[in-house]
FILUM-391540 format. One line per field, with one value per atom (N, C-alpha, C, O): x, y, z; residue in one letter. Coordinates in Angstrom, 2 decimals. Layout:
% residues N
xx: X; ...
yy: Y; ...
zz: Z; ...
res: a; ...
% end
This chain:
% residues 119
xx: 0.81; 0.00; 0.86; 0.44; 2.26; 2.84; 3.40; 3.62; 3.68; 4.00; 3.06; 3.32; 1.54; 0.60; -0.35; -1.20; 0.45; -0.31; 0.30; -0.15; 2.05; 3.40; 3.06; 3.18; 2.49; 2.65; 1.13; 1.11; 0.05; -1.34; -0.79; -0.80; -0.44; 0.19; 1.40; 1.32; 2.12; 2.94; 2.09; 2.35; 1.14; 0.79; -0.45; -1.08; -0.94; -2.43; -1.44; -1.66; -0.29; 0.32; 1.79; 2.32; 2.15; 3.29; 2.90; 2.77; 2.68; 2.19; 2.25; 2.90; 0.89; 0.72; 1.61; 2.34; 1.87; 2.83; 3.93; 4.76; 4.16; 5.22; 5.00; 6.08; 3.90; 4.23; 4.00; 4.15; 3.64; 4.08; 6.13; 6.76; 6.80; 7.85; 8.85; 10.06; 8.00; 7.84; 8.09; 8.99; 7.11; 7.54; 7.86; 7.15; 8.90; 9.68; 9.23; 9.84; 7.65; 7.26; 7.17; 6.13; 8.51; 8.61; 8.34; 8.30; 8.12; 7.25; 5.77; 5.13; 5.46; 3.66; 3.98; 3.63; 4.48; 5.07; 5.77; 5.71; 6.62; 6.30; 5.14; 5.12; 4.22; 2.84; 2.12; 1.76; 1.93; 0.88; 1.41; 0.75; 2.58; 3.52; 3.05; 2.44; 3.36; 3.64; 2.16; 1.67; 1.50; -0.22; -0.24; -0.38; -0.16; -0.30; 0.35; -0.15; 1.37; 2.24; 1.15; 0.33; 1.46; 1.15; -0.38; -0.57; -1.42; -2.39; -2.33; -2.74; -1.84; -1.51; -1.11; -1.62; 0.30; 0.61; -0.30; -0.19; -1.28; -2.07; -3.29; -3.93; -3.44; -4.32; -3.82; -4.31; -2.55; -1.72; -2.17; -2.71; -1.80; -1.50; -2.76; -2.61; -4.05; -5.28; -5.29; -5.40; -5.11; -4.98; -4.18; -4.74; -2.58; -1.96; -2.62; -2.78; -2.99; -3.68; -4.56; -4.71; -5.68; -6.67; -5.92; -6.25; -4.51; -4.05; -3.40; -3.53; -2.86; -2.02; -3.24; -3.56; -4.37; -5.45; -6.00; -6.20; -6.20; -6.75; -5.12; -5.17; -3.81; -2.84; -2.46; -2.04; -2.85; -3.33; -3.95; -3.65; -5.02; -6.29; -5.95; -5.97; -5.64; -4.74; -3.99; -4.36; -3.12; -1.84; -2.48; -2.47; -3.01; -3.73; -4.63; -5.45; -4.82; -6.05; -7.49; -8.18; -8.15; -9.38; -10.16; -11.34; -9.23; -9.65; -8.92; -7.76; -9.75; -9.14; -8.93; -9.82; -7.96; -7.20; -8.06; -7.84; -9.37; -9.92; -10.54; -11.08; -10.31; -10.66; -11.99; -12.03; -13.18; -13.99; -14.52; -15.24; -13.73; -13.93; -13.15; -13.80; -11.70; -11.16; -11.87; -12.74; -11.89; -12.68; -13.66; -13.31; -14.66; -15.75; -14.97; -15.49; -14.10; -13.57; -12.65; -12.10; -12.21; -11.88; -12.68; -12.46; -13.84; -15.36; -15.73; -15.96; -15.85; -15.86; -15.49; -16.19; -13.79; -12.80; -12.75; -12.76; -12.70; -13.16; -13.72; -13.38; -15.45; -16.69; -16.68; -17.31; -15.67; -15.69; -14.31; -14.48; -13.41; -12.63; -13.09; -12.50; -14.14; -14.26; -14.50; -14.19; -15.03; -15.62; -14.25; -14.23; -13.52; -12.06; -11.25; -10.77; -11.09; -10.32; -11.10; -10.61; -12.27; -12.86; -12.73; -12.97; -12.40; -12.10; -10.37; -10.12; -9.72; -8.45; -8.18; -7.18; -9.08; -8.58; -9.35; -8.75; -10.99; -11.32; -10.07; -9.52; -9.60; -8.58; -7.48; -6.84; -6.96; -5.73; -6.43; -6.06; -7.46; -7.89; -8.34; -8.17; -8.84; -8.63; -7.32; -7.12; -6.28; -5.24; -4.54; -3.75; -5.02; -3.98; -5.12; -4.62; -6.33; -7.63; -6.78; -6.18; -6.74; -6.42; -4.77; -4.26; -4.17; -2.66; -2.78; -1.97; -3.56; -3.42; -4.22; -3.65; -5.14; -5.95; -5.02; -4.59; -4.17; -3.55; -2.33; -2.17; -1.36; -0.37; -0.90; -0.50; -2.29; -2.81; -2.66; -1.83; -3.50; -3.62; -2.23; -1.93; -1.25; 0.46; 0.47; 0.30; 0.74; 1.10; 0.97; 1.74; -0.70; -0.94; -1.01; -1.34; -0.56; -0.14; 1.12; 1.28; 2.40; 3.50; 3.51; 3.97; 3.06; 2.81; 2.17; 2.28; 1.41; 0.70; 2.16; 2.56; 2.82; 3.85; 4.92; 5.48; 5.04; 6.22; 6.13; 6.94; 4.62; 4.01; 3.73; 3.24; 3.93; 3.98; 5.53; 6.04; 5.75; 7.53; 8.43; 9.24; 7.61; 8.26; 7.92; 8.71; 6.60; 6.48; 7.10; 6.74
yy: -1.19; 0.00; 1.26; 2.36; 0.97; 2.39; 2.95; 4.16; 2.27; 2.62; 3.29; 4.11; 2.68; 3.00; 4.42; 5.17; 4.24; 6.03; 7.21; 8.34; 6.58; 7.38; 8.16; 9.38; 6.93; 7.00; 8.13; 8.83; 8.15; 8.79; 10.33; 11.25; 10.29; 12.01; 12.22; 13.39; 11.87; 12.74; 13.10; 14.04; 12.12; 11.96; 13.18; 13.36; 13.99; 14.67; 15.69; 16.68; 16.01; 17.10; 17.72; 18.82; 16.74; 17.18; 17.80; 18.99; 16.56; 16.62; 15.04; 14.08; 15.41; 14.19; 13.58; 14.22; 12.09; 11.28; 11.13; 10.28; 11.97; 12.08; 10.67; 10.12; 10.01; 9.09; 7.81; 6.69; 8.08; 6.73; 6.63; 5.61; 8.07; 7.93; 7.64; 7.45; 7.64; 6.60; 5.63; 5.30; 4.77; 3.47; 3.10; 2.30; 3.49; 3.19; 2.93; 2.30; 3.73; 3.65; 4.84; 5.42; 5.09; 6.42; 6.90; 8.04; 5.59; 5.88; 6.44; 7.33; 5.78; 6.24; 7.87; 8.95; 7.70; 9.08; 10.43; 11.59; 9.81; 11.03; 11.29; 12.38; 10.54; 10.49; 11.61; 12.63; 10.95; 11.92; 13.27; 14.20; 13.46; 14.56; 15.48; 16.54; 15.05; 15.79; 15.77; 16.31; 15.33; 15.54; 16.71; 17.80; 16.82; 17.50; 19.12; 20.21; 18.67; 20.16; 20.69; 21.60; 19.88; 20.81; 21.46; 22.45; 20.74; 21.37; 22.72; 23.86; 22.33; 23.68; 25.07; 26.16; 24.71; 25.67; 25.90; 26.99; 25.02; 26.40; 27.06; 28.06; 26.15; 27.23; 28.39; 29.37; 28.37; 29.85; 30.57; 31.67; 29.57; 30.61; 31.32; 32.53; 30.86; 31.56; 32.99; 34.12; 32.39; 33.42; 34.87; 35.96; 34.61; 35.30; 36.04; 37.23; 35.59; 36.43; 37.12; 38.17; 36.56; 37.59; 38.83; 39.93; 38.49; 39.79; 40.38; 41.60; 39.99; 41.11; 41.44; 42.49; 40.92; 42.11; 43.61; 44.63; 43.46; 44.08; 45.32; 46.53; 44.42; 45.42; 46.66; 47.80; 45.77; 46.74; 47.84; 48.84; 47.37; 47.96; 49.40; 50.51; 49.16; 49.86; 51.00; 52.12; 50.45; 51.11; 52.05; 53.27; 51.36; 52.75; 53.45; 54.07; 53.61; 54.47; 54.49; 55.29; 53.17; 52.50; 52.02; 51.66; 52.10; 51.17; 52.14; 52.34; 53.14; 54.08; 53.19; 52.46; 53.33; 53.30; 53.67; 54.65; 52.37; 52.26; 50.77; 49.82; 50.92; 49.33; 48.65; 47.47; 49.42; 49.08; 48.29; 47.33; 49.29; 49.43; 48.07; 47.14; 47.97; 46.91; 45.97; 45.69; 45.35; 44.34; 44.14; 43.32; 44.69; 44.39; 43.78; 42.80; 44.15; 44.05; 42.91; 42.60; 42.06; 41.17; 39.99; 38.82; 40.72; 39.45; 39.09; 37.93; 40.41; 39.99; 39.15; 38.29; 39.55; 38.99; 37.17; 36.29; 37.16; 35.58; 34.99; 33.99; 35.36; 34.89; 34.11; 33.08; 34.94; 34.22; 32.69; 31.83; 32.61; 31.39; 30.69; 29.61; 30.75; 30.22; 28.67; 27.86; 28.32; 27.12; 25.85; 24.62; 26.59; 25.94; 25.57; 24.47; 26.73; 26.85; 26.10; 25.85; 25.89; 25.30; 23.56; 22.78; 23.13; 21.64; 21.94; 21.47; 22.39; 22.19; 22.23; 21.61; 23.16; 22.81; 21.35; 20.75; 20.57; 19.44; 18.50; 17.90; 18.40; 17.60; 17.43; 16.38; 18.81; 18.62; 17.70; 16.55; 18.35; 17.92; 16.15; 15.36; 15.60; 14.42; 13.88; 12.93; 14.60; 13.87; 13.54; 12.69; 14.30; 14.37; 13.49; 12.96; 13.29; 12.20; 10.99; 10.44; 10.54; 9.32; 8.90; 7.79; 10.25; 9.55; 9.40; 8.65; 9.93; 9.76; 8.13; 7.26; 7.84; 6.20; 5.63; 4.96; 5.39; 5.11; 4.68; 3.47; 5.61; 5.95; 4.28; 3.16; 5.46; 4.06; 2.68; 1.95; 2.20; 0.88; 0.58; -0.58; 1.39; 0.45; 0.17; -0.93; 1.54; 1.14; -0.26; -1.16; 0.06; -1.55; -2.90; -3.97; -2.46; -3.99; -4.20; -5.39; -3.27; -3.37; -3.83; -4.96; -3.17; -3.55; -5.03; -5.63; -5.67; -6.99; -7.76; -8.65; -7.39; -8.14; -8.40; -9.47; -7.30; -7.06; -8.08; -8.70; -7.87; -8.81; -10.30; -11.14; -10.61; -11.71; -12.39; -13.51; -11.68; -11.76; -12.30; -13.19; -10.95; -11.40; -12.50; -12.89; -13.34; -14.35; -15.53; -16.48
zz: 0.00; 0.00; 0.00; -0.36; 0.49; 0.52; -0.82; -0.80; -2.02; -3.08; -3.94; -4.81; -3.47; -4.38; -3.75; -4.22; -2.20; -1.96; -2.06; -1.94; -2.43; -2.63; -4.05; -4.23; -5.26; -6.21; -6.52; -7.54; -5.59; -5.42; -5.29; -6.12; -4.28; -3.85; -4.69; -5.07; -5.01; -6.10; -7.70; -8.45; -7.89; -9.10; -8.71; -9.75; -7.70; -7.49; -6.99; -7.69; -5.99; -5.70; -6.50; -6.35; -7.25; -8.34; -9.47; -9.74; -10.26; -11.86; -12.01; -11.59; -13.10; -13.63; -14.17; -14.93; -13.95; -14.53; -13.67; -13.98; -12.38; -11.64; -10.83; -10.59; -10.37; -9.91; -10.61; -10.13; -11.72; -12.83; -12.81; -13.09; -12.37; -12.61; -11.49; -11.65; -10.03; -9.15; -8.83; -8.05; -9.57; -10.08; -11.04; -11.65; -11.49; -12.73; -14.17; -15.02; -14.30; -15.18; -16.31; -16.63; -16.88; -17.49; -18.72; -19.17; -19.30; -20.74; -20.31; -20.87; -19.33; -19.27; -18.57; -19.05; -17.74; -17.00; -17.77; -17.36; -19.35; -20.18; -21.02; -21.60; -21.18; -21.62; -21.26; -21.85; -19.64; -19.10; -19.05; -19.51; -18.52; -18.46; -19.82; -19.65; -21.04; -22.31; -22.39; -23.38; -21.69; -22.95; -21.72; -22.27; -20.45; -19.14; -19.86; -20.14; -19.92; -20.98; -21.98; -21.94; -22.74; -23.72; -23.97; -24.67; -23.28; -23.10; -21.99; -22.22; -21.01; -20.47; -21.12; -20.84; -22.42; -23.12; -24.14; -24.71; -24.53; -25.62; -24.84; -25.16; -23.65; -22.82; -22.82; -23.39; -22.03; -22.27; -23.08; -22.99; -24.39; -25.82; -25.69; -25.55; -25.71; -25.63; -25.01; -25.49; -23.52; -22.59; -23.09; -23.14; -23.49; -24.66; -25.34; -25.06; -26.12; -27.38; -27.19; -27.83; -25.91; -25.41; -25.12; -25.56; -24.06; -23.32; -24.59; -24.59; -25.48; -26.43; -26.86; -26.31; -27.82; -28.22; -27.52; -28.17; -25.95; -24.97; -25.25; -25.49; -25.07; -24.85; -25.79; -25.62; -26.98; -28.06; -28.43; -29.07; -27.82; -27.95; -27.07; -27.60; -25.67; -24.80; -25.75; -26.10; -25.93; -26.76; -27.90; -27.82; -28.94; -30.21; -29.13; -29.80; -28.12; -27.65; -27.73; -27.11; -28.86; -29.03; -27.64; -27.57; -26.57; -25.17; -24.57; -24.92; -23.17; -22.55; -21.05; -20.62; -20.54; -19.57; -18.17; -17.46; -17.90; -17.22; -16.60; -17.16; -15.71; -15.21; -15.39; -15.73; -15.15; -15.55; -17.09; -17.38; -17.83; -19.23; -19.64; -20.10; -19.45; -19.19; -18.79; -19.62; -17.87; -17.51; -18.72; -19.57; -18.86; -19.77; -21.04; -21.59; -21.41; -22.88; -22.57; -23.63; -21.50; -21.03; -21.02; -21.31; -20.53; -20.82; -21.93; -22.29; -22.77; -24.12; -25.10; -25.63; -25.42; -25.45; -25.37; -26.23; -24.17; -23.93; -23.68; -23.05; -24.18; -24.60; -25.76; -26.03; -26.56; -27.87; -27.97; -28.83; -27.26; -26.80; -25.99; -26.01; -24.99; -23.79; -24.03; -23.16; -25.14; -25.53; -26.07; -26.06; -26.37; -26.53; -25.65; -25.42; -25.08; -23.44; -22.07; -20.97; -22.48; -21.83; -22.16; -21.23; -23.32; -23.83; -23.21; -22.10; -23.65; -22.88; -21.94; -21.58; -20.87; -19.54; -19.04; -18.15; -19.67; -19.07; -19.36; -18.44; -20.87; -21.44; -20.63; -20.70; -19.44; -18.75; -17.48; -17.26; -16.70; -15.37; -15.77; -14.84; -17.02; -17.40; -17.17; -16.42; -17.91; -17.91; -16.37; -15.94; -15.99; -14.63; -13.72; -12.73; -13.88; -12.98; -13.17; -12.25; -14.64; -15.09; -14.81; -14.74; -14.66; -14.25; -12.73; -12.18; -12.10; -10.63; -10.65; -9.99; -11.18; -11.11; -11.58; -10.64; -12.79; -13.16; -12.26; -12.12; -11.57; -10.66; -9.61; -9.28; -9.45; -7.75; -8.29; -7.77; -9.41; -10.02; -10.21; -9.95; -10.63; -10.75; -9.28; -8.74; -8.60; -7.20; -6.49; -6.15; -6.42; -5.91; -6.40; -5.89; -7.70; -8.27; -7.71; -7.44; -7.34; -7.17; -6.11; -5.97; -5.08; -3.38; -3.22; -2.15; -4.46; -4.19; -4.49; -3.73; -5.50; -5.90; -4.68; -4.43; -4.07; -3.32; -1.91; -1.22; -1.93; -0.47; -1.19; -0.44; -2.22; -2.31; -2.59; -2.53; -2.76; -3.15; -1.62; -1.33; -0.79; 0.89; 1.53; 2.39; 1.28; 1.78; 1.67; 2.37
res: x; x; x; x; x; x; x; x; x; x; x; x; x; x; x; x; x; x; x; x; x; x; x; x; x; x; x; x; x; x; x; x; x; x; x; x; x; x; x; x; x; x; x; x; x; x; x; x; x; x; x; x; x; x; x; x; x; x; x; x; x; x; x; x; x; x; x; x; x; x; x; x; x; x; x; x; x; x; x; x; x; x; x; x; x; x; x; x; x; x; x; x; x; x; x; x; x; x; x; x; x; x; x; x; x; x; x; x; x; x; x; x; x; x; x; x; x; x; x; x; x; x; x; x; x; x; x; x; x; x; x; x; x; x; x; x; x; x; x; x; x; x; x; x; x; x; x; x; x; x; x; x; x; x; x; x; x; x; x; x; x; x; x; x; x; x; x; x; x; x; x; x; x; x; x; x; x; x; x; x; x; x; x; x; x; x; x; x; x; x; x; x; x; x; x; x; x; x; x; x; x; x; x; x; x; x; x; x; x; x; x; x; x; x; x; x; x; x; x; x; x; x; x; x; x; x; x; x; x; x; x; x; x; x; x; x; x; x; x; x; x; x; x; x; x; x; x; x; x; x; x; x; x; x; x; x; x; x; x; x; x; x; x; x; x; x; x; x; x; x; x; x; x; x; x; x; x; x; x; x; x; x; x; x; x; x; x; x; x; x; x; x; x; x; x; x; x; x; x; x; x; x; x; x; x; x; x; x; x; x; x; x; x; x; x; x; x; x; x; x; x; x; x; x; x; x; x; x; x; x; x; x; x; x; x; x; x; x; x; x; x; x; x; x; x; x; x; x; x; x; x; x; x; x; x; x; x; x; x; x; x; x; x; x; x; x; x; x; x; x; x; x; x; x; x; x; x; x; x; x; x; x; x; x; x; x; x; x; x; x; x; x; x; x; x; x; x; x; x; x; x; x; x; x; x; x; x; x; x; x; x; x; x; x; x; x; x; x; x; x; x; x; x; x; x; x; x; x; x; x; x; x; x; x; x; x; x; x; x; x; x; x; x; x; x; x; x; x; x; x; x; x; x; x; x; x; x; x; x; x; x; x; x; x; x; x; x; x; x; x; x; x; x; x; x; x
% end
């Protein structure tokens, strides 16, 4: 049991795949890792592009230098992504559910092994 709750909390308080890499399982552990990445980074990118439009907008003087006003044009803004950004962030919180079940199910196969090994 201790490998597979070792492998639970690194894999729910690290990053996904960290405790596939745990137990020495590092192909699955760059898996989850890289799908964990890279959805994170085009979330970013989203996020990005909202803020350079707004900064823009800022900059030519089209958008005056008010918070209120801001904000609104912030809502706006990512009314029209939300539906994307919204599939990439379920796609990450997936990835990282399934590496943590994942993580547990090695674990305690390992710990069954290990206790059968000691007997």
């Amino acid at each position: 049991m201790k490998k597979a709750f070792n492998a639970g909390l690194l894999s729910a308080f690290v990053a996904p795949g960290s405790g596939h890499f745990y137990l020495k399982h590092k192909r699955s552990a760059l898996v989850f890792f890289s799908l964990a990445v890279v959805s994170l980074v085009l979330l970013l990118m989203q996020i990005y592009q909202v803020a350079q439009v707004i900064a823009l907008d800022i900059q030519n003087g089209t958008l005056p230098l008010d918070i209120g006003v801001i904000s609104a044009e912030i809502t706006q803004q990512t009314q029209t992504t939300i539906a994307n950004a919204n599939e990439l962030l379920y796609g990450f919180l997936l990835c990282w559910l399934v590496a943590l079940l994942d993580s547990i199910r090695l674990g305690l196969k390992q710990d069954k092994l290990d206790t059968q090994s000691n007997r």
